[in-house]
NUDOFI-56360 format. One record per residue: residue in three letters; x, y, z of N, C-alpha, C in turn. Coordinates in steps of 0.02 Angstrom, whole numbers, plus 50000, padded with zeros to 5 digits. Layout:
BEGIN
ALAXYZXYZXYZ...
// end
This chain:
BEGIN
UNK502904577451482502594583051446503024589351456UNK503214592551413503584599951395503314605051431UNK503594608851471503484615751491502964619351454UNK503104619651377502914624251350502154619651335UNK502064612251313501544612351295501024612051366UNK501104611551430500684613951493500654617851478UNK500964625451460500474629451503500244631351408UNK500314628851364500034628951285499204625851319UNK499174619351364498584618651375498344621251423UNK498544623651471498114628551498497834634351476UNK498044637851436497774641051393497074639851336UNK497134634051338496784631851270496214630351326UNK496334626151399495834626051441495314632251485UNK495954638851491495384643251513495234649651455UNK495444648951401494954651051339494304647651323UNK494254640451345493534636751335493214638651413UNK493424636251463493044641751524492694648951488UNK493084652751484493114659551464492314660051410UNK492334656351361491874656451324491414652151325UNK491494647151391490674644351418490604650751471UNK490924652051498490624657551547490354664551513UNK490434664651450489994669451429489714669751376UNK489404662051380488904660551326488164661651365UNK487804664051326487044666451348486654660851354UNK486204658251396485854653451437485374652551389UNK485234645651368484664645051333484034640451391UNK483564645951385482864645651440482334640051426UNK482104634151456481314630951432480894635851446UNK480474636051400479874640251408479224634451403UNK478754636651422478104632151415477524634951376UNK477064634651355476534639351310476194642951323UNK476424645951395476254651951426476364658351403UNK476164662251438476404668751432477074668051459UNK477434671951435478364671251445478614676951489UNK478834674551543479134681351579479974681451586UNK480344685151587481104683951590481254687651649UNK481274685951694481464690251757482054690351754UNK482204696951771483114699251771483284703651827UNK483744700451861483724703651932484724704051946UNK484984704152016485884705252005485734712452030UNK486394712352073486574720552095486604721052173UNK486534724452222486904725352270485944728352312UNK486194727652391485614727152416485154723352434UNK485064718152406484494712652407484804706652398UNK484254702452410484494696652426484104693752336UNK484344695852295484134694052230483804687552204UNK484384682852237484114675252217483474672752245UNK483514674252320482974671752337482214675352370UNK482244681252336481684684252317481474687452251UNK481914688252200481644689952153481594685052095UNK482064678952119482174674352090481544667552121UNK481974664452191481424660752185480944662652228UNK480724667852236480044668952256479674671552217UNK479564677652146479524678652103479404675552055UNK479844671852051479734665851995479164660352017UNK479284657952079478644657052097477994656452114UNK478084663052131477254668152110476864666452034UNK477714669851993477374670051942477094663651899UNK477474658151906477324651151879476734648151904UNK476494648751971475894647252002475364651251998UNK475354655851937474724659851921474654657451846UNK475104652951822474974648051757475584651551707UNK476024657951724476604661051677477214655951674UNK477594656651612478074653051595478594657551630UNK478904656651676479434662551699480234657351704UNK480664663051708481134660851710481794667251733UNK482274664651786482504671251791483444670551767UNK483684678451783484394677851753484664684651798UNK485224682451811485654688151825486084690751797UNK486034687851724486874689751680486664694751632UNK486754700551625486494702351560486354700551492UNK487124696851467487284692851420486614686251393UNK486324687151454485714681451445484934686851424UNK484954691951408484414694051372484374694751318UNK484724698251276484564698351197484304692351158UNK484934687451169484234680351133483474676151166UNK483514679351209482954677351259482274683351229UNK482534690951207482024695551195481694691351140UNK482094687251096481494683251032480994679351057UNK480904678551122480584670051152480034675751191UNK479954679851216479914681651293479174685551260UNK478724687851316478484693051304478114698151348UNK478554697751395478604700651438479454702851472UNK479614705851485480294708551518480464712051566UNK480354706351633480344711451709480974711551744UNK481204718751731481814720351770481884721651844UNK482104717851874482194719151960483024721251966UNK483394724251936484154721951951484334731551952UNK484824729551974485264737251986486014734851982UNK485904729951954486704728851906486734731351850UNK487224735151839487454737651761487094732751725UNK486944736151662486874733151582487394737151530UNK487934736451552488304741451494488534740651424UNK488394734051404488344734051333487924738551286UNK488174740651251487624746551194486834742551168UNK487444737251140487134732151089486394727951150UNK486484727551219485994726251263485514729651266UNK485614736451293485424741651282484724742651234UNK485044740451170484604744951129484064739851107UNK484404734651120483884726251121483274727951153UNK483494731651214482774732351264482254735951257UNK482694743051214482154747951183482004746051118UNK482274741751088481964737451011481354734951037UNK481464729551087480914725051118480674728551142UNK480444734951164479714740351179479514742351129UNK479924745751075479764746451030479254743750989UNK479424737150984478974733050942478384729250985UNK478304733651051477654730051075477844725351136UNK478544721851129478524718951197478404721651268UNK478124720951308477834720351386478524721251436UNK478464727551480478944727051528478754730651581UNK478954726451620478594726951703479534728851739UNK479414734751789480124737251812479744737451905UNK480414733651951480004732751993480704734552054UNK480664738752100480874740952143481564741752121UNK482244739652138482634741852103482824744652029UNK482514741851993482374742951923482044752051921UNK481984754451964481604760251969482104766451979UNK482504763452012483054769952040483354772951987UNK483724778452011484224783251967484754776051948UNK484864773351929485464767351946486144770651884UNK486044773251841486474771551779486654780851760UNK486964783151792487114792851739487204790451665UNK487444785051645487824784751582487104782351540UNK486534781651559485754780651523485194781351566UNK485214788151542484774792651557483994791351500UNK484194787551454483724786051425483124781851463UNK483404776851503483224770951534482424775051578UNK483024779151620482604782851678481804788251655UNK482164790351577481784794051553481314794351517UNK481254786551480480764784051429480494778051461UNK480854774551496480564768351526480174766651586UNK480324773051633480164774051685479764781451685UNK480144785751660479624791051683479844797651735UNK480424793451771480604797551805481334791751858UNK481204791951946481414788051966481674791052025UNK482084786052091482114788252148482824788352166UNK482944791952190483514792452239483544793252288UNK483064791352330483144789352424482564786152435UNK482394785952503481884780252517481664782552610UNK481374782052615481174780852712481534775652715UNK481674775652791481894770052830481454765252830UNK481874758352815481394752052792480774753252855UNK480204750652847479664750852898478974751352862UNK478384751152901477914751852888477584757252843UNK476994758452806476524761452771475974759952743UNK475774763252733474954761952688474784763452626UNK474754757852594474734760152497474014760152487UNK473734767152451473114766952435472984768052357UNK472654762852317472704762252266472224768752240UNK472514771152177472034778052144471694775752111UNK471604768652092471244765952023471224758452056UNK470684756052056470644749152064470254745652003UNK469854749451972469864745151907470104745351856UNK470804747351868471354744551811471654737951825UNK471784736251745472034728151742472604725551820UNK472964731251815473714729051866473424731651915UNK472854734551943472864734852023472154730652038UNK471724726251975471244723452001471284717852043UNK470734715852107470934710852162471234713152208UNK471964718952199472244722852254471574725452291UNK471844724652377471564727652394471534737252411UNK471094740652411471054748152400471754748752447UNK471694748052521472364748852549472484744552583UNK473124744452587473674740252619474074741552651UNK474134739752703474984739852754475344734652718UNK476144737352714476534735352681477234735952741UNK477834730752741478344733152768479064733552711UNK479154738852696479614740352643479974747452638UNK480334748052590480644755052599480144759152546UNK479884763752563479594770452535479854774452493UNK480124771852424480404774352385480114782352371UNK480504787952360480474793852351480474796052276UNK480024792852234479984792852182479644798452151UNK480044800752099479944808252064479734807552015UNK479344809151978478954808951896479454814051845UNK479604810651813480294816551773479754822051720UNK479634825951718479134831551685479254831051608UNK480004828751605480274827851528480114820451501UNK479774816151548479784810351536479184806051486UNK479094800051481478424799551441477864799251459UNK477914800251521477004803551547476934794351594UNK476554798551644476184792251688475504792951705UNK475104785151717474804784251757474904781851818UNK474544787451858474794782351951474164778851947UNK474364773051989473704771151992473844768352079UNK474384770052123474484768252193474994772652227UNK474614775952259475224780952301475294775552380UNK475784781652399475984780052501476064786852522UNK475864789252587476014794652615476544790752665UNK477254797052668477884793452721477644794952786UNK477534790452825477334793252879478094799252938UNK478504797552918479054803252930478784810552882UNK478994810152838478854816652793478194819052781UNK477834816252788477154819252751476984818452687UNK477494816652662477424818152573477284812152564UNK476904811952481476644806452453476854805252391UNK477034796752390477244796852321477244791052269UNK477064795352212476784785952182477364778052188UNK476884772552195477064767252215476994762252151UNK476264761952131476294760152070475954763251999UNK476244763551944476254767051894476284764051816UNK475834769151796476164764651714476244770451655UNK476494768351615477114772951571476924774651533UNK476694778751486476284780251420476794778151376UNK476594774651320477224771251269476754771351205UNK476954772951159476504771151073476544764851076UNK476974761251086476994755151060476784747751112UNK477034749851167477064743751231476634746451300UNK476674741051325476264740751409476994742651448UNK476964747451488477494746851531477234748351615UNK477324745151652477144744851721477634745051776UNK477724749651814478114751951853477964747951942UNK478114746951985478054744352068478774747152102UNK478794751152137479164754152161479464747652246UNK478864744252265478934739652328479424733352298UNK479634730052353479964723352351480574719952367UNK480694723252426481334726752474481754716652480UNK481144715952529481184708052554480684705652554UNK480574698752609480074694452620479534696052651UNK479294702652670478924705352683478504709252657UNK478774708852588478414710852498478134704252466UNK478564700152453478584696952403478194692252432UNK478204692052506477754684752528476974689552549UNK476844694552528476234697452530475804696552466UNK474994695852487474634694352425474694700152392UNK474494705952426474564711352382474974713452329UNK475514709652357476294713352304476144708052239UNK475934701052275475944697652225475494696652174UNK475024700652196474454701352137474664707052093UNK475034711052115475094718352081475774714352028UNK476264710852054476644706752004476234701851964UNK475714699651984475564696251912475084699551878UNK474874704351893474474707251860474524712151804UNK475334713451829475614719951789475894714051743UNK476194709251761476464705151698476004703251632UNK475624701351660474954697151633474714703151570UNK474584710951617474234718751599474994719951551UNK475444719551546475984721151497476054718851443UNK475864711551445475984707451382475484706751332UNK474934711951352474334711951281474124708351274UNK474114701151316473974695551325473114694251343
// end
């Protein structure tokens, strides 16, 4: 075999790599309610708490869930889904992603944003922080103990929670943006360092969609709690109009 036609096929071999590696994942779903968990990014142990513990949760409360870390794997997934819970603080920098997500609020789809998903993460979309959230955090207490006391217990996403809870997680320092689309708290924490108090869980005023905010979900000390896990299926379940 010729010089030239090796490395002619190597070429031809990692152009087909190239474009299985960034072909978008096609998901089983079941006749559930549909959740797409999307998680990736730095900090956490992603896979195996937002992934399979999360996914977990959520499948054993009867939801069709399924999770992803690639971006590239949401837009054809927003036709299937109806629900869209972001855990990730990995870039989304495609435009065309982007605007998929505010199409899919737009038209009513359900999105639940859950501890990373909350932060300042992105200067370059400011939209994200400002329509989707409401506002968002940029620091936290030192991981450790607190007490979440719910403001509303008979709303859909905090019913079953109990009124309060000890929790071990980081105390997100979460700010309500004044320019933003308006919230309901429905769960604060006082830091026991600072004094200050600040909502934990929240939901988004939107014309069109359910949007539900959880600021907790550090590690296994969230996610393997009933509390957290009722407030995750509840906000999923409370998002999807379902």
């Amino acid at each position: 075999m010729s010089k030239k036609l090796v490395v002619l096929l190597s070429l031809v071999i990692l152009a087909t790599i190239s474009v299985h590696a960034e072909s978008a994942r096609s998901f089983t779903w079941g006749n559930d309610l549909r959740v797409l968990v999307v998680g990736g990014g730095q900090s956490h142990d992603y896979d195996r708490w937002f992934n399979r513990a999360d996914v977990a949760t959520l499948s054993g409360a009867g939801l069709s869930a399924n999770y992803t870390d690639r971006a590239i794997d949401i837009v054809p997934a927003l036709k299937q889904i109806d629900v869209l819970l972001l855990t990730n603080n990995k870039p989304i920098p495609d435009a065309k992603t982007r605007e998929a997500v505010f199409e899919f609020v737009r038209r009513g789809g359900g999105l639940v944003l859950v501890h990373p998903a909350v932060w300042y993460n992105w200067k370059d979309w400011p939209e994200y922080n400002r329509i989707l959230v409401s506002g968002g955090s940029r620091g936290h207490d030192k991981y450790g103990s607190f007490r979440v006391k719910l403001s509303r217990t008979d709303h859909p996403v905090t019913v079953g929670v109990p009124q309060i809870f000890t929790i071990r997680d980081e105390l997100y320092h979460h700010k309500i943006d004044p320019q933003g689309a308006g919230v309901e708290v429905l769960a604060r924490a006082k830091s026991p360092h600072s004094g200050n108090t600040f909502p934990i869980v929240w939901t988004v005023k939107h014309p069109k969609a359910r949007i539900a905010c959880i600021t907790l979900g550090h590690d296994e000390a969230s996610h393997s709690l009933p509390a957290f896990k009722a407030l995750l299926i509840n906000a999923a379940r409370w998002a999807s109009s379902k």
